[in-house]
C-alpha positions in Angstrom: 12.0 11.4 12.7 9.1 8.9 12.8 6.2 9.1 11.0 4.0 7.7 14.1 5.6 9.0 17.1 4.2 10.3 20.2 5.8 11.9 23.0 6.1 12.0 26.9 3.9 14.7 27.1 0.9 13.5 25.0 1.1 9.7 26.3 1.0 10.7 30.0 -1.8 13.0 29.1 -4.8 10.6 29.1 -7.6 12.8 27.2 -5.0 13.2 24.4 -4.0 9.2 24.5 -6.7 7.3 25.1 -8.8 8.0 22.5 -5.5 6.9 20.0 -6.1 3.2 19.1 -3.7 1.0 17.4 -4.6 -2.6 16.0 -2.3 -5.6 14.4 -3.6 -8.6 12.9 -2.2 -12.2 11.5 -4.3 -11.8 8.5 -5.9 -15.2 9.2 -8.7 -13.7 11.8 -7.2 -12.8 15.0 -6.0 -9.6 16.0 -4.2 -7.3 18.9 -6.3 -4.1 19.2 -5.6 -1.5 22.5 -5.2 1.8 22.9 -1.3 3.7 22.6 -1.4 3.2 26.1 -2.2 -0.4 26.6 -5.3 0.6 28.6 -8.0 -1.2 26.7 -11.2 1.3 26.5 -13.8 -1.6 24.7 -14.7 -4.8 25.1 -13.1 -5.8 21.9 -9.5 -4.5 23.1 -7.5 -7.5 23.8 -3.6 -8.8 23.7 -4.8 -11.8 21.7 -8.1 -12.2 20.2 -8.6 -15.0 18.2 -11.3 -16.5 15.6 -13.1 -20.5 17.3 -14.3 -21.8 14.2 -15.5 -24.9 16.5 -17.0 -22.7 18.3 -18.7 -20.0 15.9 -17.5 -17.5 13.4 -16.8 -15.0 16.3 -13.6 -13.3 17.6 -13.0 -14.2 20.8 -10.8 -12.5 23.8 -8.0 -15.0 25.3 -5.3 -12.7 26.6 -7.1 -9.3 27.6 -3.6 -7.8 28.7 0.0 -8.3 30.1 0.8 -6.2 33.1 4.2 -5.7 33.7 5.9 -4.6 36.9 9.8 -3.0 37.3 11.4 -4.2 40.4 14.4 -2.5 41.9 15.8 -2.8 45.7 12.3 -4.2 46.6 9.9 -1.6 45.3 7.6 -2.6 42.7 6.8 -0.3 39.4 3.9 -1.2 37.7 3.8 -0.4 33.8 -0.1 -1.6 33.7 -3.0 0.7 33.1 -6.8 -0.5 33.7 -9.7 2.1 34.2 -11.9 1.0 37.1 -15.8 2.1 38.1 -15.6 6.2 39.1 -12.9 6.7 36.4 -10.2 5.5 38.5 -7.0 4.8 36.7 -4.8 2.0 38.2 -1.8 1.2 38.7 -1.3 4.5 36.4 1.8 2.9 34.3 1.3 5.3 31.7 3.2 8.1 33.5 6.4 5.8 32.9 6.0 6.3 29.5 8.4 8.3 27.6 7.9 7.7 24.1 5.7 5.2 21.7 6.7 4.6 18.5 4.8 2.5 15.7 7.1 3.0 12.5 7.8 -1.2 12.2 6.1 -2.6 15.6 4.5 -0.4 18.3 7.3 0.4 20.4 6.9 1.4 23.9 9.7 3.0 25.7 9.5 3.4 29.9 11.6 5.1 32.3 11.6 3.9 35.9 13.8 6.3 38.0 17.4 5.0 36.1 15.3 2.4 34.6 14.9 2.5 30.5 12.8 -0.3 29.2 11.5 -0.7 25.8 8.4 -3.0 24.7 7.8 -4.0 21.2 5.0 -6.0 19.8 4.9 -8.3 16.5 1.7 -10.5 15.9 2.8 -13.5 13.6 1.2 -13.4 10.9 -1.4 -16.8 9.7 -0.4 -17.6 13.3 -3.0 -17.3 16.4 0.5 -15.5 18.1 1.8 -12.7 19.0 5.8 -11.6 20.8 6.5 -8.9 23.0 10.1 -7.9 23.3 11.1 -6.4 26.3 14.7 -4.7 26.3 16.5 -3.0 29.2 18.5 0.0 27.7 19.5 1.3 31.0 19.9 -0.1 34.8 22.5 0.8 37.5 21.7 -1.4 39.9 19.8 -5.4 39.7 16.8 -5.6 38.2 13.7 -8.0 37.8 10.6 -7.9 35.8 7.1 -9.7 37.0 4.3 -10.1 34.3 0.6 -10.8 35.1 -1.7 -12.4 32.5 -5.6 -10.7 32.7 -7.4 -13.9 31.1 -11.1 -13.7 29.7 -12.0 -16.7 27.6 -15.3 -15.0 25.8 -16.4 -13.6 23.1 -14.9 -10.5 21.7 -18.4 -8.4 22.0 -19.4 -10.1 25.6 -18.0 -9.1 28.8 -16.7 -11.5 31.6 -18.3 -11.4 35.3 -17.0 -13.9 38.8 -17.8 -17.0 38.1 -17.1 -20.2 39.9 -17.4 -22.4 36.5 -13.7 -21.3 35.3 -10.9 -23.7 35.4 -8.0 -22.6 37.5 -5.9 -25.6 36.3 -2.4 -24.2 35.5 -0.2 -26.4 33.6 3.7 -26.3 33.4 5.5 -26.0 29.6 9.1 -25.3 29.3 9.3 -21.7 30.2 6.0 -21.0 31.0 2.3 -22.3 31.5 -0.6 -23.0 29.6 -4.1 -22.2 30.7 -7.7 -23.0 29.2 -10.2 -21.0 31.5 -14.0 -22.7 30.0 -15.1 -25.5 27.6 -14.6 -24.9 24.4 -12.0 -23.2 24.1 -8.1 -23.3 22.9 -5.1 -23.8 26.0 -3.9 -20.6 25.9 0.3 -20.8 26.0 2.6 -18.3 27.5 5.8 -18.8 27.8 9.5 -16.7 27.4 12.7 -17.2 25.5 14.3 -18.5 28.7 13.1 -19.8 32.3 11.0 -17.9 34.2 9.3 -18.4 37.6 5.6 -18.7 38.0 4.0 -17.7 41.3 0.3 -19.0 41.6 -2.1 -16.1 42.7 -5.4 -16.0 41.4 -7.3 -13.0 42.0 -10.6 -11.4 40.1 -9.7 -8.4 39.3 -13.3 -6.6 39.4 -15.1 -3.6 37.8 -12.5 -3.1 34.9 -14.4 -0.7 32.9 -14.5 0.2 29.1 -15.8 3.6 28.5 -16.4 3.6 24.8 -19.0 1.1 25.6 -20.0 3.4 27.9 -20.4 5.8 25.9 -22.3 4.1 23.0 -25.0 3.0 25.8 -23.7 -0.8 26.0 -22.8 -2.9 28.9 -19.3 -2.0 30.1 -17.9 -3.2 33.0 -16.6 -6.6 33.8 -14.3 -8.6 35.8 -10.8 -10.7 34.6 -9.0 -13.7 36.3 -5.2 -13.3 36.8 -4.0 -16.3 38.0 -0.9 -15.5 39.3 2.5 -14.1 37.9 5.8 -14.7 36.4 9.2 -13.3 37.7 12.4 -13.5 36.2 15.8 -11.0 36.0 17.0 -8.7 33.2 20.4 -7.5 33.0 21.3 -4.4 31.2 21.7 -4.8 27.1 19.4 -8.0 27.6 16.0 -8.5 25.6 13.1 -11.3 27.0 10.3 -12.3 24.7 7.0 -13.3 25.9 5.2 -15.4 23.4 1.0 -15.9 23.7 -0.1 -18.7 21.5 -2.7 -21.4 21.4 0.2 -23.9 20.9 3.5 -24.9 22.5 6.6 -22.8 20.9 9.9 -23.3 21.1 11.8 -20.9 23.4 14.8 -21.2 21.8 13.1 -20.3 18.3 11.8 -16.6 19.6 14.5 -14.5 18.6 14.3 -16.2 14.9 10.6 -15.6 14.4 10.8 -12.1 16.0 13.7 -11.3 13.6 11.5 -13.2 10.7 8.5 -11.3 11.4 10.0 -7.8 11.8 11.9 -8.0 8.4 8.6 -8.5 6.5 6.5 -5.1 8.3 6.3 -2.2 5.9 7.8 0.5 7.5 5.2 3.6 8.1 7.4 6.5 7.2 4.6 8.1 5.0 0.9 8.4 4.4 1.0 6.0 1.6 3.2 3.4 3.7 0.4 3.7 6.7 -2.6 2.6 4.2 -0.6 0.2 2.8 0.3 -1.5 6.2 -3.8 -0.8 6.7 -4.7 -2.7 3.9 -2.4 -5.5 4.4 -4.2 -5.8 7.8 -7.4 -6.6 6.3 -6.4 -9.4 4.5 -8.3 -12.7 5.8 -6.3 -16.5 4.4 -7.9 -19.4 5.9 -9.1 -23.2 4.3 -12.0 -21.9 2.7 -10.2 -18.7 0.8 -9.0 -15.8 0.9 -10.6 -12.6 1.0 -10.7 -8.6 2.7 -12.2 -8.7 6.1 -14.6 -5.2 6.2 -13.0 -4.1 9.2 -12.0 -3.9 13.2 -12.1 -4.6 15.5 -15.9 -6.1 15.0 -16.7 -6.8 11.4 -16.3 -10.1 9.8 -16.3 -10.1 5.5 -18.9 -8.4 3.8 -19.6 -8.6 0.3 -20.2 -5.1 -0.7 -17.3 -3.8 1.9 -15.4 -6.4 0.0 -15.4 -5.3 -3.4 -15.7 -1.4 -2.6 -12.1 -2.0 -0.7 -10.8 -4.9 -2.6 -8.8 -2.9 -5.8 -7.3 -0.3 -3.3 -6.4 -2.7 -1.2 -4.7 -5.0 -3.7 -4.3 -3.4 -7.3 -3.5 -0.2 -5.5 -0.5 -1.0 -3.7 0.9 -3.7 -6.1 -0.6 -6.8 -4.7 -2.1 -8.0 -7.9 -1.9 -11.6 -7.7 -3.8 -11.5 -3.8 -6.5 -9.6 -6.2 -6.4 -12.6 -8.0 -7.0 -15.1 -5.3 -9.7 -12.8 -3.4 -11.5 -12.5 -6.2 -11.8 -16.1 -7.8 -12.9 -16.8 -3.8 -15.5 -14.0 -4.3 -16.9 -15.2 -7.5 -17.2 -19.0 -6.8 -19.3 -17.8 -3.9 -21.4 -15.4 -5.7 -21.7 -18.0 -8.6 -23.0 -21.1 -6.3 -25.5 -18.3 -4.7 -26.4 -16.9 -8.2 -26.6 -20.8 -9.5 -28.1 -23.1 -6.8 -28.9 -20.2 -4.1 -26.6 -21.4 -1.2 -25.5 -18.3 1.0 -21.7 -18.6 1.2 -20.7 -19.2 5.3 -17.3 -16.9 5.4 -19.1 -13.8 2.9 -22.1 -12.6 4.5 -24.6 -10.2 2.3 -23.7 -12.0 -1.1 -27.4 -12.4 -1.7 -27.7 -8.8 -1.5 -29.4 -7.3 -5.2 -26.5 -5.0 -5.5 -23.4 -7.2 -5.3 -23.2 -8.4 -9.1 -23.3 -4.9 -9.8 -20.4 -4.0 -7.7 -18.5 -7.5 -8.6 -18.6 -5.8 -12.4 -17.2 -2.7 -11.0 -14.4 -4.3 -8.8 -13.1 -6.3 -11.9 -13.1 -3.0 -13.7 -10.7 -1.8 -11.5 -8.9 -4.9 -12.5 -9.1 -3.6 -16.3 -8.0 -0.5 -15.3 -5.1 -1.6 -14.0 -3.8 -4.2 -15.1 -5.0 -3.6 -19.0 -7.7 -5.3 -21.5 -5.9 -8.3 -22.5 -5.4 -9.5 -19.0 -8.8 -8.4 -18.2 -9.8 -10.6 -21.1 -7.9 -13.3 -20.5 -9.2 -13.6 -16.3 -12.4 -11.7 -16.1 -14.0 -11.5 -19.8 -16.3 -14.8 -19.7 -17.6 -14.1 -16.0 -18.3 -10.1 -16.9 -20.4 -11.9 -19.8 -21.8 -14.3 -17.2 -23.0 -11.4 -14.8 -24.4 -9.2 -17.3 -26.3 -12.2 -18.9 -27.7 -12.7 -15.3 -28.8 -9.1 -15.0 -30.7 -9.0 -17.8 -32.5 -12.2 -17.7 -33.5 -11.5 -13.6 -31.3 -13.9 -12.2 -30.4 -11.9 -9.4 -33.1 -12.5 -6.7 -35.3 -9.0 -5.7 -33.6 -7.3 -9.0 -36.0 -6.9 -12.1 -35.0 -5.3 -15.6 -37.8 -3.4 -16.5 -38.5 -2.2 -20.2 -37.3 1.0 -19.9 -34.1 -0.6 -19.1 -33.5 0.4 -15.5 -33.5 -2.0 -12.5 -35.8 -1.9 -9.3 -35.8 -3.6 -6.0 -37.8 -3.8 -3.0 -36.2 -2.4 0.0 -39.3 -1.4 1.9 -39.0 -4.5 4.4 -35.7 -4.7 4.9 -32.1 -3.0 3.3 -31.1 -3.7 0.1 -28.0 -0.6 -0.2 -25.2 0.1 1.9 -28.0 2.7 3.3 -28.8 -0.3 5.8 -29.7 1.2 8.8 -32.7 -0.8 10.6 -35.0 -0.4 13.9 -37.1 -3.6 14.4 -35.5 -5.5 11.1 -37.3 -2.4 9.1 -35.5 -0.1 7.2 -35.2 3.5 8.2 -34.5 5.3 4.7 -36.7 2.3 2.5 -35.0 2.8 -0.8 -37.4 0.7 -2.9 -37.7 0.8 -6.8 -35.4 2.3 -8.9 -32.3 3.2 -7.1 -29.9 5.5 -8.6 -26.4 4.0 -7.8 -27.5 0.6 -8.4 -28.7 1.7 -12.4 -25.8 3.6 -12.3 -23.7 1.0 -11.9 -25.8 -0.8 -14.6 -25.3 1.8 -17.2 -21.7 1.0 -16.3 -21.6 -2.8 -16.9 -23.2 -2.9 -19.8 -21.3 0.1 -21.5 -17.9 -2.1 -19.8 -18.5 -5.7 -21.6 -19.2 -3.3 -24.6 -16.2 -1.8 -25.1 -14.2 -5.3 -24.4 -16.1 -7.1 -27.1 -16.1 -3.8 -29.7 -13.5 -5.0 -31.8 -14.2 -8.9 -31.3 -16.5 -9.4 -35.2 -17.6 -12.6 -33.1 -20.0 -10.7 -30.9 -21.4 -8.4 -32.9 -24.9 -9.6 -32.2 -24.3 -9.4 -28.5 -22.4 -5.8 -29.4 -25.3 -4.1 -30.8 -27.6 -5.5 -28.3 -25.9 -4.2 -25.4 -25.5 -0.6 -27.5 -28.9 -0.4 -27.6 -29.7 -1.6 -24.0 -27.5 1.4 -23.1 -28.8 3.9 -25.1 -32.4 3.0 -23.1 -30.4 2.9 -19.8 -28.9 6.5 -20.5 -32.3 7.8 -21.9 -34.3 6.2 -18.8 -31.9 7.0 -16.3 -31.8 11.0 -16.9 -35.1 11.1 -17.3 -35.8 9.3 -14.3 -32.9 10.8 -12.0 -32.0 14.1 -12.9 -34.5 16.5 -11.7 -34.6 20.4 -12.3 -32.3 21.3 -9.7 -29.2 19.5 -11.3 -28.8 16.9 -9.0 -30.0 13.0 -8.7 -33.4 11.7 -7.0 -31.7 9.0 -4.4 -34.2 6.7 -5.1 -37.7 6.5 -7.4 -40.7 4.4 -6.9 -43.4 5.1 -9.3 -44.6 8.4 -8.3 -42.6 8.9 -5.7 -39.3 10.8 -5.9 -37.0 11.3 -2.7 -35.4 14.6 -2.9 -32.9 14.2 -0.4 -29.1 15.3 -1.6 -27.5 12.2 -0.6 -23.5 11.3 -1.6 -25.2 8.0 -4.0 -25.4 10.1 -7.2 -21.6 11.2 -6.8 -21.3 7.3 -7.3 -23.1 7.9 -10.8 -21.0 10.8 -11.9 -18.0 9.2 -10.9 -18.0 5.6 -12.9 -15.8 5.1 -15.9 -19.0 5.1 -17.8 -22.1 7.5 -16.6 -25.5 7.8 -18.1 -24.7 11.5 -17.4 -22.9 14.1 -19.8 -20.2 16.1 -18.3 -22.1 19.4 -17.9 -24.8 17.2 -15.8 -22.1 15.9 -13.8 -20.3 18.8 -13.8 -24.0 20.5 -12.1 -24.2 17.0 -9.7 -20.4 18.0 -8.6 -21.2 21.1 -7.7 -23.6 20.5 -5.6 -22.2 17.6 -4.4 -19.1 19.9 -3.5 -21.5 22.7 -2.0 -23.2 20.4 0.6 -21.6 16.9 0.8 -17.8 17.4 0.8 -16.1 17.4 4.0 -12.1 16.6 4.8 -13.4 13.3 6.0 -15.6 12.1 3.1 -18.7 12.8 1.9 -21.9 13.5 4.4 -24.6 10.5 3.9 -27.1 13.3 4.0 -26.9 17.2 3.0 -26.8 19.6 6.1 -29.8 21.4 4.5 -32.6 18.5 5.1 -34.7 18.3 8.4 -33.0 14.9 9.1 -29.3 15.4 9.3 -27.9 14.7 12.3 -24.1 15.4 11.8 -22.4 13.5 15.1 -22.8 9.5 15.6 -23.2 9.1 19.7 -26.1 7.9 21.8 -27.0 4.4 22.7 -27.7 1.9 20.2 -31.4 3.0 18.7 -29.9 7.0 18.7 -26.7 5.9 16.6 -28.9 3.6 14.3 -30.9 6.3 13.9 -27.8 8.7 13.1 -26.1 6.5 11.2 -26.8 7.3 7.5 -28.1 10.7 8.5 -25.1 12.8 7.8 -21.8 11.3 9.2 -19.5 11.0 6.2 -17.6 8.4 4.7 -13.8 8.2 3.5 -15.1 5.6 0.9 -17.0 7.9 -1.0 -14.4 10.0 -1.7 -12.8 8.0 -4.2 -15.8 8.2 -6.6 -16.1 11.8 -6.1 -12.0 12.1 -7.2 -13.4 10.2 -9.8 -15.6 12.5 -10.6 -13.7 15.5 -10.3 -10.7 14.0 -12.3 -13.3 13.2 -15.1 -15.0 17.1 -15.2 -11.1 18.9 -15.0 -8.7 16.0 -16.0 -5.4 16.9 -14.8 -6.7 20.7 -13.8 -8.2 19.1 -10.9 -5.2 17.4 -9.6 -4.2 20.5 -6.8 -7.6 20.6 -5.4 -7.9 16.5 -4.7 -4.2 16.5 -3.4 -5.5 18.9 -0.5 -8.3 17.1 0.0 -6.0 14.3 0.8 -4.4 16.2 3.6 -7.8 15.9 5.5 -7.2 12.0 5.3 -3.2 11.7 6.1 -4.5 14.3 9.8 -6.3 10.9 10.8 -2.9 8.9 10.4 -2.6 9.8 13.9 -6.0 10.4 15.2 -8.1 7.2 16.0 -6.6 4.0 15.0 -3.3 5.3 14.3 -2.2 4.6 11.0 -5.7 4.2 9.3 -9.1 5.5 9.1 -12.2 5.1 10.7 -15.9 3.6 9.8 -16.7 7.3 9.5 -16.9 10.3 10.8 -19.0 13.4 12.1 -20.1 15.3 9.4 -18.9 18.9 11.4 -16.3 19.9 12.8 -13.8 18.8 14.6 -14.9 15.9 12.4 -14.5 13.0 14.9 -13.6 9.6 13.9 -16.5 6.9 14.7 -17.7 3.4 14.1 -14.8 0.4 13.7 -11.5 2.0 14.3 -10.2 0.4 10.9 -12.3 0.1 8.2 -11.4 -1.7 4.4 -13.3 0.2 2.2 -12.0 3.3 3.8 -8.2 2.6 3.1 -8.7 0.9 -0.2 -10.3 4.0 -2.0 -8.2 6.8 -0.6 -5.1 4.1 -1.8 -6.8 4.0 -5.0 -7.7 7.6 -4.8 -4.0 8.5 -4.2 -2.8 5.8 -7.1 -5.0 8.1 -9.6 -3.4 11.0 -8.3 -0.2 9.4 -9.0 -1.1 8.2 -12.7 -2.1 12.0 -13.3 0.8 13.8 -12.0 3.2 11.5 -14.5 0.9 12.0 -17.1 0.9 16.1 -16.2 4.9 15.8 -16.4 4.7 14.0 -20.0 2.9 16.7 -21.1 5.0 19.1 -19.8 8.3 18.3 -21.2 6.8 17.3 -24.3 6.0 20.8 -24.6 
């Protein structure tokens, strides 16, 4: 039975199917993302959307989609689905559908009166490419297959209206045509493993409609060129591949690359195979570097998302030498902004006051993982670097003060991952000391500590950093940790802000934490009371006059919403952290159901990973980017801890 399998009766049932999304990518960029379907529901959906470097740093929408029409003793079937102004579904292809499958490729299987077709997708990877298999299982009598392309040539988060300033060219390639619809932009190239007849036809079709952008109060409706069709016969036991490039492929090649591609897909038989496959999608190769894109279908890399998803992404799954790679990318960035103050053009946020704080964290994930010699060996002499630059303000808007604690300004614009803005100002300023950011200080300095302990050579720098974090600890409780046993968010002089957000779960849950464990085991408590959902933590406790639990509205209302209360997969990881470091192995039960809340979503939203977040009550919707990095890496690296501990609970055991 298939881990990801959906049956007639959901798929034809459009308020169960539509709102299940699916996305593929080539991990250089470009990406197929639609719903289980193939009706696409926002204006990033597309068959093949591609980054234009020439162009800008954009993803933009070639192929929207491929409708495909059964033909059998002269009656056509069409296998299409588009959603048109007044919620009218045509040509309604969907009830066809009899099963869709997404263990290796996203399988679709149709049933045409004695018709059985199946439809299987691969997108190749470092390739701007994707294949569509087409297989006819069952026919009793001659059968033929048309395809129409929907083109739209724009940006991925722009929508396409009649125009007279397209190109119509069409231009013959073995097997198929190639297309380029404005200036600018690639020939788009589609073409099939053998000959297939192309009728010219160009129609708009018009008022297409995407109603998640409806929904979210953005522009949704918008018209695509079709500019004809191609027709060619299937026989019974016979596959045709379609291939949509922005180059000329060899026909006789399809069935190779197909068979290529396929044998390298993890197949997602399990909750751990479906992050895995996740995380793999993330991952962004092009001339500049490599690196963990923050997610889909409309973020591009972000620093911060970067190395909050980077070790469950990588270490987590056994993909230690891509850490490698990604990382010594990252840090030649951050070292040329650090250094000579040139914003990096792939990374964006690098400049951000935070992100040498988490680059310390991200390469202790490294230690963790991989052990202090290799640590020492790779990451020792930068950890020394970063540190150095911390404590001698090299870090633009980050000041050690003599108490030992950092501040920041983030009155006129966001300086956390609480960036939520209305008019480029923030809407929760978090300005002076902020308490993940010393938290994460306490941290680093208490990390390149313990690596140079038994080193006689550094002795000097040794006791210097033990007593820099003996004022950090002192400073930091007395600063933080109010009467109620939690953590103030954020402190600037007199001002404390007493809200009970999920950023002090951050502080309990580091390797090293200015708190002892019966003050974290007080901050997890409340922590569990008032922030723990199945989802994540809630950005904002249920209890303050703020919260708004459910992320719809137009743009100002979600912005608004954003960091009031919907909760965040991400978070979790530090508060299994946590919890692991107040019980130990005790605690393993309670985070192993907790993960059950996260494996539900495998088929929920995008299937097979998680969302940017998600309402903070029930039914707990999905929201945001349908697939989100930071999300999957630290429920992998959430489940890899589990892991460690249940081996380590067995040792025990049969040594007793």
């Amino acid at each position: 039975m298939s881990y990801l399998k959906f049956d007639k009766n959901l798929m034809i049932n459009l308020e169960q199917s539509l709102p299940k999304e699916m996305l593929r990518t080539n991990q250089s960029g470009a990406y197929h993302c639609t719903t289980i379907v193939g009706c696409n529901t926002r204006k990033q959906h597309g068959l093949l959307v591609i980054p234009i470097p020439e162009m800008d740093d954009k993803a933009h929408i070639l192929l929207s989609s491929l409708d495909e029409t059964v033909i059998q003793h002269g009656a056509p079937f069409n296998l299409g689905l588009h959603q048109y102004e007044g919620d009218i579904f045509s040509p309604n292809g969907h009830k066809y559908i009899r099963e869709f499958n997404c263990e290796a490729v996203p399988t679709v299987t149709f049933r045409v009166g004695g018709v059985v077709l199946t439809k299987e997708k691969v997108f190749i990877s470092h390739q701007n490419r994707i294949l569509i298999k087409y297989t006819l299982v069952e026919a009793h009598s001659e059968t033929r297959l048309q395809f129409r392309p929907f083109l739209a040539f724009r940006n991925a988060n722009d929508l396409c209206v009649e125009n007279d300033a397209l190109n119509r060219d069409i231009h013959k390639i073995k097997n198929g045509i190639s297309a380029c619809l404005y200036n600018g932009y690639p020939d788009l190239y589609m073409q099939f493993n053998r000959e297939a007849k192309w009728v010219d036809d160009g129609h708009w079709y018009k008022d297409i409609i995407y109603y998640k952008d409806r929904d979210r109060g953005l522009p949704y409706r918008e018209d695509l060129w079709v500019p004809g069709y191609f027709e060619l016969p299937i026989r019974k036991g016979e596959s045709i591949i379609f291939s949509a490039s922005t180059f000329e492929c060899d026909p006789d090649e399809f069935e190779n690359v197909y068979a290529d591609e396929l044998r390298t897909r993890t197949q997602r038989t399990s909750f751990y195979n479906c992050l895995k496959n996740a995380a793999k999608q993330f991952y962004l190769k092009n001339d500049k570097g490599q690196y963990i894109m923050a997610g889909y279908p409309w973020y591009n890399v972000r620093g911060r998302d970067e190395l909050i998803a980077l070790p469950g992404c990588t270490l987590a799954i056994g993909h230690v030498e891509d850490y490698e790679k990604m990382m010594q990318t990252f840090l030649k960035a951050l070292r040329n902004y650090i250094d000579n103050g040139v914003r990096d053009s792939v990374i964006t946020d690098i400049d951000l006051p935070d992100i040498p704080l988490w680059t310390i964290w991200t390469l202790q994930q490294y230690r963790r993982s991989e052990g202090t010699r290799s640590f020492k060996e790779k990451y020792l002499d930068t950890l020394k670097q970063l540190v150095s630059d911390l404590r001698h303000n090299r870090i633009p808007n980050l000041r050690l003060n003599s108490n030992g604690l950092l501040s920041t300004s983030g009155e006129q614009s966001p300086v956390t991952w609480l960036s939520a803005s209305l008019g480029g100002r923030p809407i929760i300023p978090r300005t002076g000391y902020i308490v993940e950011f010393n938290a994460l200080w306490y941290n680093a300095v208490m990390l390149l500590k313990s690596v140079i302990e038994e080193d006689p050579s550094e002795a000097a720098l040794y006791n210097e950093l033990d007593a820099l974090a003996n004022d950090i600890k002192e400073s930091f409780v007395a600063t933080f940790l109010n009467d109620y046993g939690y953590l103030y968010d954020y402190v600037n002089g007199a001002y404390t802000d007493l809200e009970v957000r999920p950023n002090m779960v951050i502080a309990i849950g580091l390797e090293y934490s200015p708190l002892d464990r019966r003050q974290r085991k007080r901050v997890l408590d409340l922590a569990t009371r008032e922030l723990l959902t199945p989802k994540g933590l809630r950005s904002l406790s249920p209890k303050s006059y703020a919260y708004r639990p459910v992320y719809v509205g137009n743009p100002e209302e979600r912005e608004r919403t954003v960091h009031q209360g919907p909760a965040r997969p991400w978070l979790f990881g530090f508060y299994a952290d946590a919890y692991f470091k107040v019980f130990g192995v005790s605690g393993l039960g309670f985070i192993e159901r907790m993960l059950i809340g996260y494996e539900d979503e495998m088929t929920e939203g995008c299937i097979g990973s998680l969302s940017e977040m998600y309402d903070a009550n029930p039914p707990y919707t999905g929201r945001g980017a349908v697939s989100t990095a930071k999300n999957v890496g630290e429920i992998l690296r959430t489940i890899k801890s589990v892991n460690q501990l249940n081996k380590l609970q067995t040792s025990q055991s049969q040594e007793l």
